[in-house]
C-alpha positions as CSV (number, residue, x, y, z in Angstrom):
1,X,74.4,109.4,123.0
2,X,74.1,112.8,124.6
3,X,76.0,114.5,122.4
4,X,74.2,113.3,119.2
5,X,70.7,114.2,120.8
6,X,72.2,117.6,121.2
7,X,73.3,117.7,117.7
8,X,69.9,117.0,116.7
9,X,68.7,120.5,118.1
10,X,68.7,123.7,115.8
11,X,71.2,125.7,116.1
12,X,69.0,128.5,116.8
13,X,67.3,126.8,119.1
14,X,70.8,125.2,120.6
15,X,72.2,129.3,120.6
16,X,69.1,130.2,122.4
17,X,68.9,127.5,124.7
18,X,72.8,128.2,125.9
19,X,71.9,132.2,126.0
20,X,68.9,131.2,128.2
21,X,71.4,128.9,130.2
22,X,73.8,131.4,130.6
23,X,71.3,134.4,131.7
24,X,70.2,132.1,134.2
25,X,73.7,131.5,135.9
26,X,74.2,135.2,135.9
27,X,71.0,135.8,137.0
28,X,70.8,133.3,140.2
29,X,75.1,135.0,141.2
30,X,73.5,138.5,140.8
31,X,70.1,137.4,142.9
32,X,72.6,136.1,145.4
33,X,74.8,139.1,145.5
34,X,71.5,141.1,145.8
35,X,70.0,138.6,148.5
36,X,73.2,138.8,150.8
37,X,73.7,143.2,150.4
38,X,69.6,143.1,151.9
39,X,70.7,140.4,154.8
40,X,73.7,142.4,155.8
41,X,71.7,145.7,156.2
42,X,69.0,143.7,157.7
43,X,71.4,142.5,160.1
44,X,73.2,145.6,161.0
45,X,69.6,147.5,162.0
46,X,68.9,144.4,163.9
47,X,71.8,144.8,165.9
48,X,71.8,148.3,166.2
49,X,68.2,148.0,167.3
50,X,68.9,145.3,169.9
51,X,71.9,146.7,170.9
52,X,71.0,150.5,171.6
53,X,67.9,148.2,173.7
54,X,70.1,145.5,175.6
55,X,73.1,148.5,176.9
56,X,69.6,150.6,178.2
57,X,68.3,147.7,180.4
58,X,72.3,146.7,181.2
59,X,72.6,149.9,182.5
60,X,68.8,150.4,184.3
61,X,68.8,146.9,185.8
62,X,72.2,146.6,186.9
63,X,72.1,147.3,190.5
64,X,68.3,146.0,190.6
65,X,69.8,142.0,189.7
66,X,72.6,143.0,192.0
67,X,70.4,143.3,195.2
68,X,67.8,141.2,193.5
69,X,64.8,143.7,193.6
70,X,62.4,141.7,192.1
71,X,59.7,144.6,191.9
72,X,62.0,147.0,190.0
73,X,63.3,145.0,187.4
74,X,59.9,144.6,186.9
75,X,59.0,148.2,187.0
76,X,61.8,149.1,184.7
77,X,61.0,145.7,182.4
78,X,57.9,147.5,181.8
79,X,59.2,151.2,181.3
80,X,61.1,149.8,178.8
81,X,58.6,147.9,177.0
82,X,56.2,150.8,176.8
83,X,58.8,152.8,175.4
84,X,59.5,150.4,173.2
85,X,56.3,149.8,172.0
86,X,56.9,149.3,168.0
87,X,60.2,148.2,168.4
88,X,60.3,144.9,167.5
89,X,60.8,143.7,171.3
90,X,58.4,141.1,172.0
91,X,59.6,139.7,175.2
92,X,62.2,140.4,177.5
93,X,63.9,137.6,180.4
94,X,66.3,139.0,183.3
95,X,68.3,136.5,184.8
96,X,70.3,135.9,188.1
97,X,73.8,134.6,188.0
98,X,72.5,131.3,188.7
99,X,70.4,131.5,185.4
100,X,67.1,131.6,187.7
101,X,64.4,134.0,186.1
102,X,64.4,137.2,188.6
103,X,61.8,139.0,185.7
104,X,59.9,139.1,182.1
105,X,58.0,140.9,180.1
106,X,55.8,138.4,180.5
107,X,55.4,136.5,183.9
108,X,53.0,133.9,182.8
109,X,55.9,132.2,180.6
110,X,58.6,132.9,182.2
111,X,57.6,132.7,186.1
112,X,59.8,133.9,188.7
113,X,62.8,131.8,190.2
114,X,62.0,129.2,186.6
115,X,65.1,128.1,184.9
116,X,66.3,130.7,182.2
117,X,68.1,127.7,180.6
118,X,65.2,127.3,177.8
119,X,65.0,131.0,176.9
120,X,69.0,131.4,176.6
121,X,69.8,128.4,174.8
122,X,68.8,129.0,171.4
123,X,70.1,132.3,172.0
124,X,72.8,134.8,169.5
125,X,75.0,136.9,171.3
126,X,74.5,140.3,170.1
127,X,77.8,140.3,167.4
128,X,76.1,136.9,166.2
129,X,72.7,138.2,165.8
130,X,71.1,137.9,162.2
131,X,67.6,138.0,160.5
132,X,68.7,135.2,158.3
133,X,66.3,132.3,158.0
134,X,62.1,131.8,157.4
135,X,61.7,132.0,161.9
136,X,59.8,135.5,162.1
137,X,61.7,135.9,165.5
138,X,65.3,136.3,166.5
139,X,66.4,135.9,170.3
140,X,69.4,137.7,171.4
141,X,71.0,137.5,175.3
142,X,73.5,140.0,176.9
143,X,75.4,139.6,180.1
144,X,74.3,142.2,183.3
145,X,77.5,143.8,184.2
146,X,78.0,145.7,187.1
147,X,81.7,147.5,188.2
148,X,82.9,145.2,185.4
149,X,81.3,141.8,188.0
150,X,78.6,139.5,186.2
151,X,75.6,139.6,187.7
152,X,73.1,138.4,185.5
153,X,71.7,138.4,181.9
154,X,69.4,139.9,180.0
155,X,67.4,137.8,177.0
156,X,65.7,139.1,174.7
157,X,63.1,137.8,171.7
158,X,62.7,140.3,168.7
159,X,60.7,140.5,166.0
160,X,61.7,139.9,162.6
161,X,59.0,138.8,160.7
162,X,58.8,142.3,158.0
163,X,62.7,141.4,157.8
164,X,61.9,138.0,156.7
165,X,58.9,139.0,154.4
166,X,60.8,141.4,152.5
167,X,63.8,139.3,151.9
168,X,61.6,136.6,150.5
169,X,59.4,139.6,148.5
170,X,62.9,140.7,147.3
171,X,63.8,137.3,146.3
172,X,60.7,136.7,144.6
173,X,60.6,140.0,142.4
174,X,64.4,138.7,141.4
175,X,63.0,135.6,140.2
176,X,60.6,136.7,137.9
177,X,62.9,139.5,136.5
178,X,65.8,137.1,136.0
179,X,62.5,135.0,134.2
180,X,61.6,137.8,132.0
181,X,65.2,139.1,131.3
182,X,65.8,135.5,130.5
183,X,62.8,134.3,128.3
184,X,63.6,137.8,126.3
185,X,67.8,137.2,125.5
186,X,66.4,133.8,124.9
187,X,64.0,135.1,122.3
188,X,66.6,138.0,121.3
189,X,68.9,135.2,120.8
190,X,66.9,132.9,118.1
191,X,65.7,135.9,116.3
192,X,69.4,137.1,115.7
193,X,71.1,134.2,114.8
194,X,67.9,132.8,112.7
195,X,68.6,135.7,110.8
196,X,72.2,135.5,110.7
197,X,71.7,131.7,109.7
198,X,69.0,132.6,107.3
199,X,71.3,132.4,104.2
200,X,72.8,129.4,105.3
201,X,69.1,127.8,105.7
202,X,68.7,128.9,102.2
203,X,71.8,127.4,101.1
204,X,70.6,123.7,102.5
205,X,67.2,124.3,101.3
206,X,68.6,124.6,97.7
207,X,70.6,121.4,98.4
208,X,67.5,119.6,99.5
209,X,65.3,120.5,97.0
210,X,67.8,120.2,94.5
211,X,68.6,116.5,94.8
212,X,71.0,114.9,92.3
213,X,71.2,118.4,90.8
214,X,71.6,121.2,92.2
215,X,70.4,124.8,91.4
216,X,71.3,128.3,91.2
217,X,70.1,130.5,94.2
218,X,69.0,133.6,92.8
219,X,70.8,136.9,93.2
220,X,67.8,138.6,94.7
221,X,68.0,136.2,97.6
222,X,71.6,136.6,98.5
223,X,72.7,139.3,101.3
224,X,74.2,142.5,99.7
225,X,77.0,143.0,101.7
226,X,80.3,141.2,101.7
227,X,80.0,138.9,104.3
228,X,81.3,135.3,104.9
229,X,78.0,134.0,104.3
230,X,77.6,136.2,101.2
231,X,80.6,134.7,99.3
232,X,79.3,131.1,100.4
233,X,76.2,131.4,98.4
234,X,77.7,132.8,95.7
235,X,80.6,129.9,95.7
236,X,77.8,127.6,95.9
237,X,76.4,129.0,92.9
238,X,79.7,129.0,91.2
239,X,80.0,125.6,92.1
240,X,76.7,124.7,90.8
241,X,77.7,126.4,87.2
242,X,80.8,124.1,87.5
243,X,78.9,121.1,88.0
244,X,76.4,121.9,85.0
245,X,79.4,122.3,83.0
246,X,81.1,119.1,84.0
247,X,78.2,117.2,83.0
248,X,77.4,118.5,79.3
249,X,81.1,117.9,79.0
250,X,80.6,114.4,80.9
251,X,77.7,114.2,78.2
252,X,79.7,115.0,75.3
253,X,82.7,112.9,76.0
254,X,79.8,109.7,76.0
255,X,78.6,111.0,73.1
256,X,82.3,110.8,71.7
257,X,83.2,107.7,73.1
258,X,80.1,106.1,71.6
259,X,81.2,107.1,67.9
260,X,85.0,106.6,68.7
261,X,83.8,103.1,69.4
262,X,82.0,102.7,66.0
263,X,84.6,105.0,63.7
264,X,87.1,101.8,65.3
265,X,84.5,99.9,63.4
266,X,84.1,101.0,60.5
267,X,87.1,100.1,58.5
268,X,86.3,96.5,59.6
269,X,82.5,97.5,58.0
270,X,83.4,98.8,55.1
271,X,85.2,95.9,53.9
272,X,82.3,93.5,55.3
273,X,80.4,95.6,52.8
274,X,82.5,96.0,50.1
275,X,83.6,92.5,49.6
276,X,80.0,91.2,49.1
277,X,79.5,94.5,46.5
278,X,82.2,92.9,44.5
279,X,80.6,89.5,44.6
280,X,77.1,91.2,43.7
281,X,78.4,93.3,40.7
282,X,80.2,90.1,39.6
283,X,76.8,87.8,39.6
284,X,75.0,90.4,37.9
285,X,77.2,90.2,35.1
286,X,76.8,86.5,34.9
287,X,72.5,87.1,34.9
288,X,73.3,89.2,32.4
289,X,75.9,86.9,30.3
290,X,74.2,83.9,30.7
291,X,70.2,85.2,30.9
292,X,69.2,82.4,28.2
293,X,70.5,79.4,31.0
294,X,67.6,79.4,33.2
295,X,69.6,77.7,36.1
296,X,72.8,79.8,36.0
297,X,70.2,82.7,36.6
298,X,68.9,80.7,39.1
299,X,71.8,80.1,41.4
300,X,72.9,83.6,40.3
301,X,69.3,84.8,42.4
302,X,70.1,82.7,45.2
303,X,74.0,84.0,45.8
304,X,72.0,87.8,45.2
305,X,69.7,87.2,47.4
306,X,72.2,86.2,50.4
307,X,74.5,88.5,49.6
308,X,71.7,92.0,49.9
309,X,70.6,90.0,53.4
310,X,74.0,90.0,54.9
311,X,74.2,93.8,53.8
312,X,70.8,94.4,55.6
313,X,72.1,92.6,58.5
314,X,75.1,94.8,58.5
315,X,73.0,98.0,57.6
316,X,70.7,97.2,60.6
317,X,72.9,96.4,63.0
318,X,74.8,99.3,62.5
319,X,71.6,101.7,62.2
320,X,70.2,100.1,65.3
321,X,73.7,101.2,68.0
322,X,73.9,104.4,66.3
323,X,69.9,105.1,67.0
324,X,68.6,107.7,69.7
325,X,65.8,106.7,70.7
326,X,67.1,102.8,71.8
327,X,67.1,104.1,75.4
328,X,63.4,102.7,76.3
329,X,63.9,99.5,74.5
330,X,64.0,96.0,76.5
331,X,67.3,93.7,76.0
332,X,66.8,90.6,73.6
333,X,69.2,88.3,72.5
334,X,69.3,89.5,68.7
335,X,70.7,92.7,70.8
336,X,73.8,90.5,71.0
337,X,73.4,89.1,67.3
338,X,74.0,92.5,66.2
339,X,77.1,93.0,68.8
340,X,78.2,89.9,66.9
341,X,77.4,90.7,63.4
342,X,79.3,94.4,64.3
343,X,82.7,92.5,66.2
344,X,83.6,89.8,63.7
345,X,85.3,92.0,61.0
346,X,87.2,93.8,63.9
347,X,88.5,90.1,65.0
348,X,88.6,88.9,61.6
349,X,90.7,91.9,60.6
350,X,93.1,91.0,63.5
351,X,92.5,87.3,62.9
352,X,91.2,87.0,66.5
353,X,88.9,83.9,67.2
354,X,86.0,84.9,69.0
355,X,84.0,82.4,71.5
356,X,80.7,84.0,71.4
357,X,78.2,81.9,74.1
358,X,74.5,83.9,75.0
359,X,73.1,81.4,77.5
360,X,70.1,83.9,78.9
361,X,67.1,83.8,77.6
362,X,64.6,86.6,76.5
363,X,63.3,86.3,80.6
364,X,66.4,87.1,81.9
365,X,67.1,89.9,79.1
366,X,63.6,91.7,79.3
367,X,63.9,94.0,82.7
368,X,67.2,95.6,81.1
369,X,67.8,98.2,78.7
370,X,68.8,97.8,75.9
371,X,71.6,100.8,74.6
372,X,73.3,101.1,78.1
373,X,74.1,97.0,78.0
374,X,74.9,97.2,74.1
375,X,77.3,100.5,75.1
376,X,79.1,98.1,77.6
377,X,79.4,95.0,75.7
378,X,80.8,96.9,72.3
379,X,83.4,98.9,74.3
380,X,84.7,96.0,76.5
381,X,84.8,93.9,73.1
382,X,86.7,96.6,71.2
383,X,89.3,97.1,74.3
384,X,90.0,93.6,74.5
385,X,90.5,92.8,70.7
386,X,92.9,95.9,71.2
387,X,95.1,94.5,74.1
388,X,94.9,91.0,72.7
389,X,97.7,89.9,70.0
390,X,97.3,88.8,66.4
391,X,95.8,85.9,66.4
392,X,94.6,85.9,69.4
393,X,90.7,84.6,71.5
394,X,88.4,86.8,72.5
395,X,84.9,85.6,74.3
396,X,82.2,86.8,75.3
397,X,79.4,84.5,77.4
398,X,75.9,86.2,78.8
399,X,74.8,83.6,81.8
400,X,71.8,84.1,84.1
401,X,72.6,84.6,87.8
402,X,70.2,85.1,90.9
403,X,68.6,88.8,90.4
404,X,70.3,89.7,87.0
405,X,72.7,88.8,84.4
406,X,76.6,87.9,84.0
407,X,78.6,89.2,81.4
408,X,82.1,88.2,80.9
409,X,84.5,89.3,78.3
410,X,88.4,87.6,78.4
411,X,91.1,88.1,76.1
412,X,94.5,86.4,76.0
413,X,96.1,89.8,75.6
414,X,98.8,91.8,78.3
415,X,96.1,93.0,80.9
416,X,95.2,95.9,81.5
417,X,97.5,99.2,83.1
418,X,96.5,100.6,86.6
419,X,95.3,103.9,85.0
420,X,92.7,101.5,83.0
421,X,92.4,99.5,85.8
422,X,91.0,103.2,87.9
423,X,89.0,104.3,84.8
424,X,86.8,100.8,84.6
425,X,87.1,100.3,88.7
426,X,86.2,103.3,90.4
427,X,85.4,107.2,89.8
428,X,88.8,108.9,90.4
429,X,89.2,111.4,88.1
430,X,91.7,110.4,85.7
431,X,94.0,111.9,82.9
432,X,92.5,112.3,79.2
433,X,93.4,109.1,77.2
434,X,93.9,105.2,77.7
435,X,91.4,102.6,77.1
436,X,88.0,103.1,74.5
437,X,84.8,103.9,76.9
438,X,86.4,102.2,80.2
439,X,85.1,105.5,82.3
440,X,81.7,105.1,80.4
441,X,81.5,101.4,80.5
442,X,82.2,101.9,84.7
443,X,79.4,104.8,84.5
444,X,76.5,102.5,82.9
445,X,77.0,100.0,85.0
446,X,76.7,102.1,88.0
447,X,73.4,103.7,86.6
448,X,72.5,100.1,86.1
449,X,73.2,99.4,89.4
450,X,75.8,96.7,88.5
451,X,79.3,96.4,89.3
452,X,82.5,95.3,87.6
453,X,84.8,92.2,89.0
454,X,88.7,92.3,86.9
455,X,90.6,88.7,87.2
456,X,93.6,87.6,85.7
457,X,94.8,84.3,85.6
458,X,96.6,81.7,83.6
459,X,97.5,84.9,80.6
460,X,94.2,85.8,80.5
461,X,92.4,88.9,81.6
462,X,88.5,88.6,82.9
463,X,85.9,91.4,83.0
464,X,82.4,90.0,84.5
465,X,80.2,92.5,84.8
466,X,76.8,91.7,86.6
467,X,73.8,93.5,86.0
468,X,70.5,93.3,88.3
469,X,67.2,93.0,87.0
470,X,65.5,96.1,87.0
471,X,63.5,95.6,89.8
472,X,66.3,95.1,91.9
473,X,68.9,98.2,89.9
């Protein structure tokens, strides 16, 4: 789940986001680095400071705490403040070696013979002493040594508040630098690779926009240089030129297989035609013979008369699959009278019977068009009166179903081959050749929105094709 909300993000924004990440890591390792060189040279001042002060009063007070004079440790307590005035030493304890208070800085806190316990507890000794931490004082505590014998300590409270203050000054001014430095490689970041990306953005905008087909990007647009990004925009166009081409040819080839379809025909046609010719000729020479027998003439009319409306039949039928401009025309069942009238002499010239059954009416027909569905029926007629044997059944039945229509097509013939089998069943490219319009018939029915089911059983091969109502395609 993470990872696809991440995915969601830019890439700029995802390459900025992981610069801004990474400035701040460095940033917080360098503020610490920073924060612990101004602690140490805190810390060595301070204990240089409170050194150079405890070793003065060690030495001064020494034999004072020895014979416990009271009144000069308090005299030299206050030498030493005086001259330490500015110092940082804020208050000073001397202790017994029975931790009893012999003197301070500052009586009234730290009375006379009181416990130094309190003062000396929360005490550093001097090695240990640092300004680390927000306390604006620091107490450090010594031992009084005289001829190498304890005899007391000395405790001492400093002040460290300006330490404190400027650590926390320092720390701030690192903040908002490592802010800055970072909001700017953040912005730094976008900007560069939004521009590097930029031809990349132009390449999926001219996919979007493009939609089933997609366009050139003009040469102006495309980097001049020879970059990665460079050749992918000018592949893409290549691409594009390649897919323009495959589709005129995609075009053509329908075109072809249409009028393959009808030259298969037309043999079949022409002696549909011609054998009612002969008949005509041959009636007009009886009108003419017998022109004074008013009911030879007669029946002569009559077999005239049917013979020039089969020939318009024909004439239409053929006329109406070769036309152009079929494409907006509704279905109807006399679209299938004229796939009927158009078959027969190709069955009858094979001596095929043909088991022709239209069940749907002109409700079910109306939402569909009518050249793609003509296209499909013709070439699945043609390919199986090809793979059935002389003499052998052909059908055809059109049945209503929920949401469309069913058209089914058997023959008794050998089935169809696996490479027919890929051009009618799916979109794998496929060598030139095999069956009449299979790779057309499988491309109108998926602009239809239809699809294809192949059985064979019992010796015979069954193509049902269903086809949704155009609401639903």
């Amino acid at each position: 789940m993470k990872d696809r909300t991440i995915s969601r993000i830019p890439i700029t924004l995802r390459v900025a986001l992981a610069m801004g990440a990474l400035m701040i890591v460095l940033g917080m390792v360098a503020s610490q680095q920073v924060l612990r060189s101004l602690s140490r040279l805190h810390d060595d001042r301070l204990r240089e400071i409170a050194r150079l002060h405890v070793e003065g009063l060690s030495v001064a007070l020494g034999p004072f705490v020895l014979h416990k004079d009271v009144w000069e440790i308090y005299d030299t307590l206050d030498r030493a403040r005086v001259a330490s005035d500015g110092q940082r030493m804020l208050f000073t304890v001397v202790a017994d070696d029975r931790n009893r208070v012999l003197a301070a800085t500052d009586p009234l806190r730290a009375p006379v013979d009181s416990d130094a316990t309190p003062f000396s507890k929360d005490a550093s000794e001097l090695s240990a002493l640092t300004a680390s931490g927000n306390a604006p004082q620091a107490r450090v505590r010594a031992p009084l040594l005289v001829a190498g014998r304890t005899v007391g300590q000395i405790v001492t409270e400093i002040d460290v508040g300006d330490l404190v203050a400027e650590r926390q000054r320092v720390s701030f001014y690192l903040l908002l630098a490592n802010a800055g430095a970072t909001a700017l490689l953040a912005f730094a970041g976008y900007f560069l690779v939004a521009r590097m990306l930029k031809p990349v953005t132009l390449l999926a905008q001219h996919m979007d926009d493009a939609g089933g087909a997609p366009s050139r990007i003009p040469e102006s647009e495309i980097p001049r240089s020879d970059t990665e990004l460079a050749r992918l925009l000018r592949t893409f166009n290549t691409m594009t030129g390649a897919i323009d081409a495959r589709a005129e040819a995609e075009k053509r080839l329908a075109e072809r297989e249409r009028f393959v379809s009808l030259g298969r025909l037309s043999s079949s046609l022409a002696h549909e035609i011609n054998n009612p010719l002969g008949g005509l000729l041959n009636t007009v020479d009886t009108i003419r013979t017998y022109a004074d027998r008013p009911e030879v003439v007669q029946k002569s009319v009559e077999l005239l008369e049917r013979g020039l409306v089969h020939l318009k039949d024909v004439s239409r039928a053929i006329l109406d699959e070769n036309r152009l401009d079929r494409a907006g025309l509704p279905l109807r069942r006399t679209d299938f009278d004229d796939l009927k009238l158009l078959f027969e002499p190709e069955a009858a010239r094979r001596r095929q019977s043909l088991d022709w059954q239209v069940q749907a009416d002109a409700a079910d027909l109306v939402s569909l068009p009518s050249a793609p569905v003509r296209q499909i029926v013709l070439n699945l007629l043609l390919n199986a009166s090809a793979a059935a044997p002389e003499g052998g059944r052909i059908g055809l039945s059109v049945d209503p179903r929920d949401g469309g229509i069913e058209l089914t097509i058997t023959d008794d013939g050998r089935g169809l081959s696996a490479q027919d089998l890929d051009r009618l069943m799916s979109s794998v490219p496929v060598a030139p050749g095999g069956g009449v319009g299979l790779r057309l018939v499988h491309d109108l029915v998926a602009g239809l929105g239809g699809r294809i089911r192949h059985a064979r059983d019992a010796g015979r091969t069954s193509l049902v094709v269903f086809l949704p109502k155009g609401e639903e395609a």
